[in-house]
N, C-alpha and C positions, 0 to 999 in steps of 0.2 A: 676313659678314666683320667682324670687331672687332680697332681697332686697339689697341695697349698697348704700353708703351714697352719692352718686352722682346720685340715683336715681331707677326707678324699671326697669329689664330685663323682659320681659312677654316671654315666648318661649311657642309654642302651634304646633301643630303634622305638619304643613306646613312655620310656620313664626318663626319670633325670633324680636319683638320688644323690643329697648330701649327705657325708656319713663325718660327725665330729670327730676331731683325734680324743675328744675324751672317753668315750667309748669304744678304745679299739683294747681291746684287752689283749693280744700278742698278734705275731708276726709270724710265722715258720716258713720257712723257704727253703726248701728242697730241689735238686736236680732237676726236674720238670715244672714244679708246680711255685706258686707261692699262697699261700693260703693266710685271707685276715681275719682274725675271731675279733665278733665286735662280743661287748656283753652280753651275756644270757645265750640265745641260741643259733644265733645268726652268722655266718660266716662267708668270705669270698672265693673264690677259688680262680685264677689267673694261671694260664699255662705258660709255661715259657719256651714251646717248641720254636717259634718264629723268633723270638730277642736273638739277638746277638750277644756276646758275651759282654761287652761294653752295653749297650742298651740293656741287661739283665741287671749289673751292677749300678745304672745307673740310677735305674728304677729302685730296687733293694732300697740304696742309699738312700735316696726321699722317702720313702716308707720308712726306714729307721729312725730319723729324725724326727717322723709326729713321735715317736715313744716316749 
């Protein structure tokens, strides 16, 4: 996943999704998880068991910023 202020790239072992920030309708990050709702019914889900407490925040951060 890479973030850019035009929004998230997701690449995963078969696809390579761009997801705009203009459809990212919220953000929730929780203890474990961070969860992104794009519009309508689509959502991410990112665990944060492996982050560090620094790499969790730092991540957060960029994600807050497309908002």
């Amino acid at each position: 996943m890479l973030i850019g202020e035009n929004g998230i790239k997701v690449i995963g072992e078969n696809f390579t999704e761009m997801i705009p920030k203009e459809i990212i309708s919220d953000i929730g990050v929780y203890d474990d998880m961070i969860l992104i709702f794009l519009i309508g019914y689509k959502s991410y889900f990112i665990p944060t068991r492996y982050l560090t407490r620094e790499n969790k925040e730092q991540f957060i951060n960029k994600l807050m910023a497309l908002k």
